[in-house]
C-alpha positions as CSV (number, residue, x, y, z in Angstrom):
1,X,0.0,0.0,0.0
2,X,2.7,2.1,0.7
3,X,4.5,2.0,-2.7
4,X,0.7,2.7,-4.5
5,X,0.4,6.0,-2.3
6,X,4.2,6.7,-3.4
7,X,3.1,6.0,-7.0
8,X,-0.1,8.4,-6.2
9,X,2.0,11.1,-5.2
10,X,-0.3,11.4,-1.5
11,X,2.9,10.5,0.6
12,X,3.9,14.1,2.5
13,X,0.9,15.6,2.0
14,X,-1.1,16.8,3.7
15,X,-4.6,14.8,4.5
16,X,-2.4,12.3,2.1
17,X,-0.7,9.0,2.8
18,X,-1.4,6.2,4.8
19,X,-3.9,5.5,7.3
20,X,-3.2,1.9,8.0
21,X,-5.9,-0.3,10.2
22,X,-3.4,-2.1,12.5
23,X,-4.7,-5.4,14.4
24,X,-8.3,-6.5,13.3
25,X,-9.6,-4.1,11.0
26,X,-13.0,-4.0,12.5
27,X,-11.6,-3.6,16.3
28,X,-8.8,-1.6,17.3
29,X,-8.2,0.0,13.5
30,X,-11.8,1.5,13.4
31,X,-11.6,2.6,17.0
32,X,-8.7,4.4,16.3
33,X,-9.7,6.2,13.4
34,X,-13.5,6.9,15.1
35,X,-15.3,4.6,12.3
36,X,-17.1,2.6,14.9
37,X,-20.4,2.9,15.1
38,X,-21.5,3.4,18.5
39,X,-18.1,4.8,20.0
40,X,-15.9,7.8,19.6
41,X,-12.0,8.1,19.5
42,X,-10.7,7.0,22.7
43,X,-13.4,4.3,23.2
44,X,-15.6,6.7,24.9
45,X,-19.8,5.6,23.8
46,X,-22.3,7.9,22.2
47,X,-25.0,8.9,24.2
48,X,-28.4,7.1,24.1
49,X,-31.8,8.9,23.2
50,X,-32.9,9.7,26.5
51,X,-29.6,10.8,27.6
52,X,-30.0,14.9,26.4
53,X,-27.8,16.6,29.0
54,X,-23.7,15.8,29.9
55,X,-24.8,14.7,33.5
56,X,-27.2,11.6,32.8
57,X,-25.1,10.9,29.9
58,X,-22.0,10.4,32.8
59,X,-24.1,8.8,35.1
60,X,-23.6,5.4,33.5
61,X,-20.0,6.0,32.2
62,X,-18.2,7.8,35.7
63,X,-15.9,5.9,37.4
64,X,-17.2,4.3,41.1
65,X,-14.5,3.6,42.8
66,X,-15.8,-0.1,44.9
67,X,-12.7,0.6,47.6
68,X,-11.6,3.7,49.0
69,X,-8.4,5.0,47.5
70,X,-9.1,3.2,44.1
71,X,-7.9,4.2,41.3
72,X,-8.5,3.4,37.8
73,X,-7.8,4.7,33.9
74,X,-11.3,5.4,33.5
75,X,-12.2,7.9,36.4
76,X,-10.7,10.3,34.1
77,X,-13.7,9.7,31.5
78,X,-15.7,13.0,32.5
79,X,-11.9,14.6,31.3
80,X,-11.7,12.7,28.3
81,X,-15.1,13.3,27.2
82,X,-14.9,17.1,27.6
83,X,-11.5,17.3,25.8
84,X,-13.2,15.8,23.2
85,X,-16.2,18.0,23.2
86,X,-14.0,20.8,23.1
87,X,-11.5,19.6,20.8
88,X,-14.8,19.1,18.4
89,X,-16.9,22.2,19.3
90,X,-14.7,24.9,20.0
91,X,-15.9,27.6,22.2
92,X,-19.8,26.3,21.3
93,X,-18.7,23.7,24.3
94,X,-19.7,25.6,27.1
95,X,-21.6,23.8,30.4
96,X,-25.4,23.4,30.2
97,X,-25.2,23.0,26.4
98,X,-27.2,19.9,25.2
99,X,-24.7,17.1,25.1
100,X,-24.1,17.2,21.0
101,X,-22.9,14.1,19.7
């Protein structure tokens, strides 16, 4: 694939190249390039129908910790989810906005 992109003239270009699905195309590829249907980049979910504001769409997805002094990857989600947000919506992401996925 890489010598047909050469040939195509897309290598070091911008938007051009390569964006090669590594592992099972239909698992860890698509998640990493946000092709999956029901989840973003960074294996964060989409919210369901009846979840229309930030808060009961993180009341299923924060972190509980089950001992005190827990930790865990994942109580960060409510960070990784608003980076995302912003990183999508600009300024437009302000709090009490309707959750706009």
């Amino acid at each position: 694939m890489a010598m047909v992109q050469l040939l195509l003239g897309n290598i070091g270009v911008a938007g051009g190249g390569m964006n090669a699905l590594r592992g099972h195309s239909n698992i860890q590829g698509l998640t990493d390039v946000g092709l999956l249907s029901a989840q973003i980049p960074g294996y964060l979910t989409l919210p369901k129908d009846d979840e229309t504001t930030f808060e009961e769409y993180m009341q299923t997805r924060q972190y509980k910790p089950l001992r005190p002094g827990q930790t865990s990857y994942w109580q960060n989600y409510r960070k990784f989810i608003v980076s995302f947000q912003k990183a999508i919506y600009g300024d437009e992401a302000r709090a009490g906005q309707r959750l706009g996925l």
